[in-house]
N, CA, C and O of each residue as an XYZ file, in Angstrom:
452
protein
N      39.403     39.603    -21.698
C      38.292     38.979    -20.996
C      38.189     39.645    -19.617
O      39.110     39.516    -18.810
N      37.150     40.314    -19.348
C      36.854     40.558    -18.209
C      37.502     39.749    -16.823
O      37.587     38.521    -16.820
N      37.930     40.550    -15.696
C      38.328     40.064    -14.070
C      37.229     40.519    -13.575
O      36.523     41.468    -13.915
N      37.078     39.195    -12.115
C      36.057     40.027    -11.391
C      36.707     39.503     -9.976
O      37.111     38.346     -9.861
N      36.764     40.374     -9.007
C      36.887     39.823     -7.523
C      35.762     38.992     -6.807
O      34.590     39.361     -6.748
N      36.215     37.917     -6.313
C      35.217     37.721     -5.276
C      35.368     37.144     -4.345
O      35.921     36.046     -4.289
N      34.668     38.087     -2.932
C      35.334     38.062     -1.754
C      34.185     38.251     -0.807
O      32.992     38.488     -0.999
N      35.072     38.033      0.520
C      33.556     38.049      1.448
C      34.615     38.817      2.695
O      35.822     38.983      2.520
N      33.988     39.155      3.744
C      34.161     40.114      4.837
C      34.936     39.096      6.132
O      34.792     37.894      6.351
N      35.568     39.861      6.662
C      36.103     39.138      8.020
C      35.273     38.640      8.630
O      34.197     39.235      8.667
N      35.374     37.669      9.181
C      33.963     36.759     10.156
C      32.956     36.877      9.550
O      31.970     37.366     10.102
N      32.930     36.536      8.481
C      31.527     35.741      7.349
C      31.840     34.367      7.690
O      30.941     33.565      7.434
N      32.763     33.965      8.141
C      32.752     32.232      8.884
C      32.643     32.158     10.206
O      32.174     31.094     10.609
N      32.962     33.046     11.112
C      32.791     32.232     12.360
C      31.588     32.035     12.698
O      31.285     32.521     13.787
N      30.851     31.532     12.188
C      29.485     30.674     12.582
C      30.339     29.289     12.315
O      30.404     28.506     13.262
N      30.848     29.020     11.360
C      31.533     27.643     11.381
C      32.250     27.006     12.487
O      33.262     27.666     12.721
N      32.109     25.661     13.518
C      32.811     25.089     14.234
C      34.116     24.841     14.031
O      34.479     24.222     13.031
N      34.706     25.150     14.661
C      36.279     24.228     14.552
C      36.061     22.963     13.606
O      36.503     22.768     12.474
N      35.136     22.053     14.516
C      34.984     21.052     13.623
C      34.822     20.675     12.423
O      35.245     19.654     11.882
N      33.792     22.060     11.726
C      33.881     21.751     10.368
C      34.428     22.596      9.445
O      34.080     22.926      8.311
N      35.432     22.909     10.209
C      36.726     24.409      9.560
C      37.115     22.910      8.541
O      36.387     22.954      7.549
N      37.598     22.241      8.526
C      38.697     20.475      7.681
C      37.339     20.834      6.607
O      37.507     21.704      5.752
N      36.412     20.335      6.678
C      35.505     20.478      5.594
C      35.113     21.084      4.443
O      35.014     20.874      3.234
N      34.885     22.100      5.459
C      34.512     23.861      4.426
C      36.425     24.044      3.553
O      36.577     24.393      2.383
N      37.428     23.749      4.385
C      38.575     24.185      3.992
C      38.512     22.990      2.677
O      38.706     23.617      1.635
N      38.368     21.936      2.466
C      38.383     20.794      1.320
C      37.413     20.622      0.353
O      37.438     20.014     -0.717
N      36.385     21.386      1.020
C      35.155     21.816     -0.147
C      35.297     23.127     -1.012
O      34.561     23.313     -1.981
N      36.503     24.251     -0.540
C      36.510     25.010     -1.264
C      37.857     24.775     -1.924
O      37.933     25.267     -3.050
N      38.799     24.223     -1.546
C      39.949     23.579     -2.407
C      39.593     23.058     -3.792
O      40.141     23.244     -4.878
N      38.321     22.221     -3.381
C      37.652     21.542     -5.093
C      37.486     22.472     -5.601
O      38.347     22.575     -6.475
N      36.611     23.602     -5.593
C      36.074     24.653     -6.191
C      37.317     24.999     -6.721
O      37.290     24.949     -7.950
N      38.473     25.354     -6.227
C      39.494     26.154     -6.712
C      40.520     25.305     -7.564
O      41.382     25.808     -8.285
N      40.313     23.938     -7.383
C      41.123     23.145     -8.290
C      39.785     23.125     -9.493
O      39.811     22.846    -10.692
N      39.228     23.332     -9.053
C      37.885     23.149    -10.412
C      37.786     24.658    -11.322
O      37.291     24.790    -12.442
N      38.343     25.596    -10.567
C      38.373     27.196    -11.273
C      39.597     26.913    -12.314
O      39.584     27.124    -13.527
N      40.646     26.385    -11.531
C      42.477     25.944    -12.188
C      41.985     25.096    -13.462
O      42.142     25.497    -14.615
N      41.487     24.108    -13.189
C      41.031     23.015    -14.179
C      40.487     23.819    -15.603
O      40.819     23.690    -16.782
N      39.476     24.724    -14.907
C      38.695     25.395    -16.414
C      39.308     26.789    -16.937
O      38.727     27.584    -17.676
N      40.477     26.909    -16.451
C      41.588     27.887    -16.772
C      40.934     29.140    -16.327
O      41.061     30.055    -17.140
N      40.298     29.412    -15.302
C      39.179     30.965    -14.965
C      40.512     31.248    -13.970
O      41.165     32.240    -14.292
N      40.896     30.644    -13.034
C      41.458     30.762    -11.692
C      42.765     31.655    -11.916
O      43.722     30.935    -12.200
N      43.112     33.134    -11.867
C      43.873     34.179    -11.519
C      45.099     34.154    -10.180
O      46.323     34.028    -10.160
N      43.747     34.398     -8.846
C      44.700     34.330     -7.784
C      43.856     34.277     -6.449
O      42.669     34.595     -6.524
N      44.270     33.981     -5.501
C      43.215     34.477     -4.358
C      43.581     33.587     -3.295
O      44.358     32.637     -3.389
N      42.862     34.030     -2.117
C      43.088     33.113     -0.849
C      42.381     33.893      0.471
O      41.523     34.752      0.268
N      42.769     33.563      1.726
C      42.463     33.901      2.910
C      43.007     34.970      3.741
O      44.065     34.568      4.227
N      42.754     36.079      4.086
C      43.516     37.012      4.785
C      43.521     36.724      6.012
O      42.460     36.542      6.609
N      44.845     36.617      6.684
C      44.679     36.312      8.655
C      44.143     37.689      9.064
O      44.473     38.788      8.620
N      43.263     37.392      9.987
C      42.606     38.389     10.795
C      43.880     38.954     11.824
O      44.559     38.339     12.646
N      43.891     40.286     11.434
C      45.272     40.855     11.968
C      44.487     42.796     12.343
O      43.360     43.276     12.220
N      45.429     43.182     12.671
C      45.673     44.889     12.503
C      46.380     44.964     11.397
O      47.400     44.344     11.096
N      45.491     46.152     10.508
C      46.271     46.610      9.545
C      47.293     47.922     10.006
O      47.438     48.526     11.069
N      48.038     48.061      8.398
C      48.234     49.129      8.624
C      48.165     50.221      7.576
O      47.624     49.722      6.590
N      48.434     51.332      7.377
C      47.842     52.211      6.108
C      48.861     52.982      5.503
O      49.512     53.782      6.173
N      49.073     52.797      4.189
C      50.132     53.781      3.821
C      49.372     55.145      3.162
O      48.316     55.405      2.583
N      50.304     55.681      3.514
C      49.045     57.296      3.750
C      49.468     57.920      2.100
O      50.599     57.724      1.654
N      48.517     58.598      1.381
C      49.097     59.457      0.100
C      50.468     60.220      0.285
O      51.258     60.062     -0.646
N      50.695     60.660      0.860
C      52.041     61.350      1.470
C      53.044     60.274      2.093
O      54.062     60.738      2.608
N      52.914     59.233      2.101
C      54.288     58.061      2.062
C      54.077     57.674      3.499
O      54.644     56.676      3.944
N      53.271     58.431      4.265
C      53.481     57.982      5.413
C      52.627     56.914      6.323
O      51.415     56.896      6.108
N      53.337     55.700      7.682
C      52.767     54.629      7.635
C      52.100     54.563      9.105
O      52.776     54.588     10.134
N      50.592     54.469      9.077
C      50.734     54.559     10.575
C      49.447     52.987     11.201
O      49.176     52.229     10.269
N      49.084     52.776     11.958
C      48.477     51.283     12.513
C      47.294     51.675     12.180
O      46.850     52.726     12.644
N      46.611     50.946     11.364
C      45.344     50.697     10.675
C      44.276     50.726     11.648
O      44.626     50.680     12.827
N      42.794     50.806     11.334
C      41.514     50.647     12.121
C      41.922     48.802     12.631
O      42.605     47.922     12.108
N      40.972     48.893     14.062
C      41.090     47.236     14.504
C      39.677     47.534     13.016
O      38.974     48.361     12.437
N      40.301     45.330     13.178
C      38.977     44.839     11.926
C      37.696     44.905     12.672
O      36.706     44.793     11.948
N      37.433     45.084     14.139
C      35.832     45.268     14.462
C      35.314     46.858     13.972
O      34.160     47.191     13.702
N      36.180     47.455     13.956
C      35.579     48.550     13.621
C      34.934     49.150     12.333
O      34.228     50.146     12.173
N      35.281     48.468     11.706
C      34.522     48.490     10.005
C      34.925     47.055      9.439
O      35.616     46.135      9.878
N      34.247     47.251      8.357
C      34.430     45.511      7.374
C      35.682     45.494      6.690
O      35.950     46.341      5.838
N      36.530     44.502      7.042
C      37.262     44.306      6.409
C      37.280     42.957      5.621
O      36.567     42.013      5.960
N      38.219     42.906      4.440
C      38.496     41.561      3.520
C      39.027     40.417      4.201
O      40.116     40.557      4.757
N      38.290     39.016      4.266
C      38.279     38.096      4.981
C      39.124     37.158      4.117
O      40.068     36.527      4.592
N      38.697     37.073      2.622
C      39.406     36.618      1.711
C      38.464     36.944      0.188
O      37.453     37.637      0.074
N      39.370     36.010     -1.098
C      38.867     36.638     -2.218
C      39.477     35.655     -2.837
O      40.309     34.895     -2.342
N      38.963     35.658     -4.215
C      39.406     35.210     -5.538
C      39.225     36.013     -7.052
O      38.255     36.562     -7.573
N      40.699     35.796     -7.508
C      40.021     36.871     -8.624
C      40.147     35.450     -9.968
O      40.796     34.408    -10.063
N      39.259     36.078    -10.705
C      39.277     34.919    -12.344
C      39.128     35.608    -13.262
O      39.464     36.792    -13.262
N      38.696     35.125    -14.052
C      38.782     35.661    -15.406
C      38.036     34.662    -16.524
O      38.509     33.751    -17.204
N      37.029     35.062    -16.461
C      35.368     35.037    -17.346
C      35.033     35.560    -18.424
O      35.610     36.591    -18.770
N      34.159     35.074    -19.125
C      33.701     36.025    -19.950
C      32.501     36.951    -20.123
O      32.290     37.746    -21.040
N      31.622     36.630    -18.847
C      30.348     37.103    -18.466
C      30.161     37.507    -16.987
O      30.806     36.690    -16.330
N      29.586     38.375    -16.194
C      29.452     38.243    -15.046
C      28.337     37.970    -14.679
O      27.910     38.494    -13.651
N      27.236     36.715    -15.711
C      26.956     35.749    -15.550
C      27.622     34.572    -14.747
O      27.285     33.989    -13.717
N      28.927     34.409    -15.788
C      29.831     33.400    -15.133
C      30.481     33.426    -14.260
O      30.927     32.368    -13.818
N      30.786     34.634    -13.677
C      31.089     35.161    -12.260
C      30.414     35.190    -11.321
O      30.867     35.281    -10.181
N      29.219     35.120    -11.597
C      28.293     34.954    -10.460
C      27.998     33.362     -9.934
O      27.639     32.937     -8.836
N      28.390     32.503    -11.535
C      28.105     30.791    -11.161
C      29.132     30.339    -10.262
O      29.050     29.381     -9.494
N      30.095     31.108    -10.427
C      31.549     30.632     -9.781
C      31.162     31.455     -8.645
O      32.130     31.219     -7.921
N      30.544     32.131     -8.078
C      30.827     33.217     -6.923
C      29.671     32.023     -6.110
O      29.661     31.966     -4.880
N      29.022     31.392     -6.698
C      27.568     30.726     -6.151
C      28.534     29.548     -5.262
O      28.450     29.239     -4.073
N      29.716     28.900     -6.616
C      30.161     27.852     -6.106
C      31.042     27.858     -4.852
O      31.198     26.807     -4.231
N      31.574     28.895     -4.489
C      32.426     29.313     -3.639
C      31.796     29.924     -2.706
O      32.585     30.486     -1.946
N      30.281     30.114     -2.319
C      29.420     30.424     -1.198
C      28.869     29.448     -0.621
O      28.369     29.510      0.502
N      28.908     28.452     -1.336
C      28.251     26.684     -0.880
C      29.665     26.274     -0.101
O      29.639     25.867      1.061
N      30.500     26.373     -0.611
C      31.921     26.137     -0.366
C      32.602     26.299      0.528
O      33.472     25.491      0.851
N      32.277     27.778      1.357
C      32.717     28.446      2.302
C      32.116     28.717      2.991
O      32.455     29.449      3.921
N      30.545     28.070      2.775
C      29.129     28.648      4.186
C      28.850     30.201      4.153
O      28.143     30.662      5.049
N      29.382     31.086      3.129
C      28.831     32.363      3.363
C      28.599     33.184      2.166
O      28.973     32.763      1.071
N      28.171     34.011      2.252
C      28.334     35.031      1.085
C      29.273     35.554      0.585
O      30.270     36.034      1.124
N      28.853     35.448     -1.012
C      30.099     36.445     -1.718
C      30.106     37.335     -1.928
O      29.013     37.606     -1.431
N      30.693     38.894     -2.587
C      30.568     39.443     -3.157
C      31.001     39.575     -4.706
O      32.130     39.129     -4.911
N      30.463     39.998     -5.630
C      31.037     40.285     -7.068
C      31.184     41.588     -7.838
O      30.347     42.353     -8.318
N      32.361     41.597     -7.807
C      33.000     43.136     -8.267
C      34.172     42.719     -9.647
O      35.120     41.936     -9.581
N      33.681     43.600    -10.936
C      34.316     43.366    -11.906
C      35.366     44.199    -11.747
O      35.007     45.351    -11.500
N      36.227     44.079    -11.786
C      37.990     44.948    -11.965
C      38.067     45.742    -13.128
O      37.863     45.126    -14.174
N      38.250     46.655    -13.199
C      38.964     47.408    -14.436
C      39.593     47.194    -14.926
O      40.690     46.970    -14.413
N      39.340     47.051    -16.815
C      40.223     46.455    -17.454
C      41.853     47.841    -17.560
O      41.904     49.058    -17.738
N      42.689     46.971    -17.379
C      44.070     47.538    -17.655
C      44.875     46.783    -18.254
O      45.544     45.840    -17.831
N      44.741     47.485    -19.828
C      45.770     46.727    -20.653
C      47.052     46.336    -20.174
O      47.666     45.710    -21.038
N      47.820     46.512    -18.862
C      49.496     46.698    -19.038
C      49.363     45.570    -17.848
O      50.347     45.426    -17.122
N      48.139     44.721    -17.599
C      48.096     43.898    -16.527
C      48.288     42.603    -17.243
O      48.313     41.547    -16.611
């Protein structure tokens, strides 16, 4: 059965108040106990807004772009569907959820996963 990611960009929330960070955080908990419930739910969560860092093709490790400088992954969920129809209903539910946009990207299937 098809994976698909879906994720949205660093500061696709800070339009959200402090205040209704408790909210948005318990409205998308349902969603994700509701992904668990219908057996779709894989893995996923929130990335802290940090400095990365990069491991280079040649092994080597050096301090990543700051996140203003290009888009980086804010957070994601991956599942497992059978349509990306149904990836998109679930990507809908988790944009109501979180106040922002998603994106939807199907994963490559790899048998040894």
């Amino acid at each position: 059965m098809p994976r698909y990611l879906i994720s949205f960009d660093d500061g696709s929330m800070d339009h959200i108040s402090a205040a209704d960070l408790p909210a948005v955080d318990a409205a998308t908990r349902v969603v994700v106990r509701q992904a668990k419930a219908a057996g779709v739910w894989i893995f996923g969560g929130g990335i802290l807004r940090q400095r990365t860092a990069i491991a280079a093709p040649d092994g080597s490790v050096s301090d990543g772009p700051a996140p203003e400088t290009k888009a980086v992954l804010g957070g994601f969920s991956i599942i497992e569907v059978p349509s990306r129809d149904d990836a998109l209903a679930w990507a809908a539910r988790f944009a109501e959820s979180c106040r922002c946009a998603q994106e939807v990207r199907e994963i490559m299937f790899d048998p040894e996963s």
